[in-house]
C-alpha positions as CSV (number, residue, x, y, z in Angstrom):
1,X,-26.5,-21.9,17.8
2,X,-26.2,-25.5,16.2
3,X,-25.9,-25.5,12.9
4,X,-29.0,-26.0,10.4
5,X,-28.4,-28.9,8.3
6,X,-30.7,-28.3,5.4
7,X,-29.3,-24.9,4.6
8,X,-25.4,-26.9,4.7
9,X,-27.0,-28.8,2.5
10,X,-28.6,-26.5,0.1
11,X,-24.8,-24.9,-0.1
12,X,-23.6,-28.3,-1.1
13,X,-26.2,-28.4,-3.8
14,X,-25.3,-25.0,-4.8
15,X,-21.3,-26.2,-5.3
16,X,-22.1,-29.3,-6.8
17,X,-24.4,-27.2,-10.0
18,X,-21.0,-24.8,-10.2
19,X,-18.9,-28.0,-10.3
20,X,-20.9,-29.0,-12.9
21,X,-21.1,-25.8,-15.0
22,X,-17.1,-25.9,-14.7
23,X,-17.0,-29.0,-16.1
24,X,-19.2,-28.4,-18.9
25,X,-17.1,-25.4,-19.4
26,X,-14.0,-27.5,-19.6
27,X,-15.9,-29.7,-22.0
28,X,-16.5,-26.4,-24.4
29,X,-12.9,-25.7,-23.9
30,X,-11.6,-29.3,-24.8
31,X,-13.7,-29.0,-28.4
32,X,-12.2,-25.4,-29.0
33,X,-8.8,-26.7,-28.4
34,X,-9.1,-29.9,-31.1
35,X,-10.3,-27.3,-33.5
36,X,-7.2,-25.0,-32.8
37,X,-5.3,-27.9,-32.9
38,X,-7.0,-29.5,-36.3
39,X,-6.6,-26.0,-38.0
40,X,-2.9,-25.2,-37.1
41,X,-3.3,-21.8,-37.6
42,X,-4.0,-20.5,-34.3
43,X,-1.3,-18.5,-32.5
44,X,0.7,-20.2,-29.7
45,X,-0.5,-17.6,-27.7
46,X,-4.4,-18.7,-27.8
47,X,-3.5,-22.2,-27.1
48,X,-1.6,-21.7,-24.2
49,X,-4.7,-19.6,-23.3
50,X,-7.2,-22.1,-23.7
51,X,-5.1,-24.7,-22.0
52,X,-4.9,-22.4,-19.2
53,X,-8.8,-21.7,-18.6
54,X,-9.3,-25.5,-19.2
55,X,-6.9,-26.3,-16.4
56,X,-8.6,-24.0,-14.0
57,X,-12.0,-25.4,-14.8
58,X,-11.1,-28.9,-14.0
59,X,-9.3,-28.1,-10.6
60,X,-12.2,-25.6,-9.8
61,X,-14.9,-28.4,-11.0
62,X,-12.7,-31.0,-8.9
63,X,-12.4,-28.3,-6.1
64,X,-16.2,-27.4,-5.6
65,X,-17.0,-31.4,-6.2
66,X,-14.7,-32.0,-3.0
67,X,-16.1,-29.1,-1.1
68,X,-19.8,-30.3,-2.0
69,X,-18.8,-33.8,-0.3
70,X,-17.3,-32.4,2.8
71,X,-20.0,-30.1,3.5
72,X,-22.7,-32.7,2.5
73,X,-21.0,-34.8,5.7
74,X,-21.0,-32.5,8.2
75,X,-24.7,-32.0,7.5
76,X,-25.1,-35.8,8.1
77,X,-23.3,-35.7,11.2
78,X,-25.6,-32.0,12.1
79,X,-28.8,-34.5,11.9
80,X,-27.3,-36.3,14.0
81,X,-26.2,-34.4,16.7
C-alpha cells in the first residue's frame, strides 16, 4: 500500500504547531528566568530548573521543526511517485 501523502502531510502540520507551542513555551521560560535573575532571590535550585525545561523546549521545538521538514519531503516525493 503506497503511502497517502496528505495524511504525511497533515502529520507534518501537526509537528510543526508542537514545534511552535515549544517555542512559545521557551519564550515564557526565557521571561521567568530574567525575572529570577533581576530579583536575586530565587534559589539556585529553580534556576537550574528553569534552564533545564528551557533547554528541552528549544531542542524539542528544533527537533519536531526538523521532523516536520523531513516528513513534508517524503510527501513531495509520495505525489510524485
Amino acid at each position: 500500500m503506497p503511502a497517502d501523502p496528505s495524511l504525511i502531510t497533515a502529520h507534518a502540520a501537526v509537528l510543526q504547531s508542537d514545534a511552535r507551542t515549544l517555542a512559545e513555551c521557551a519564550e515564557r521560560l526565557q521571561a521567568i528566568r530574567a525575572r529570577l535573575e533581576a530579583g536575586g532571590c530565587a534559589p539556585r535550585w529553580l534556576r537550574a530548573a528553569v534552564e533545564a525545561h528551557l533547554a528541552a523546549c528549544a531542542t524539542a521545538a528544533a527537533d519536531l521543526t526538523t521532523a516536520a521538514t523531513h516528513l513534508r519531503r517524503y510527501a513531495e516525493r509520495a505525489y510524485r511517485a
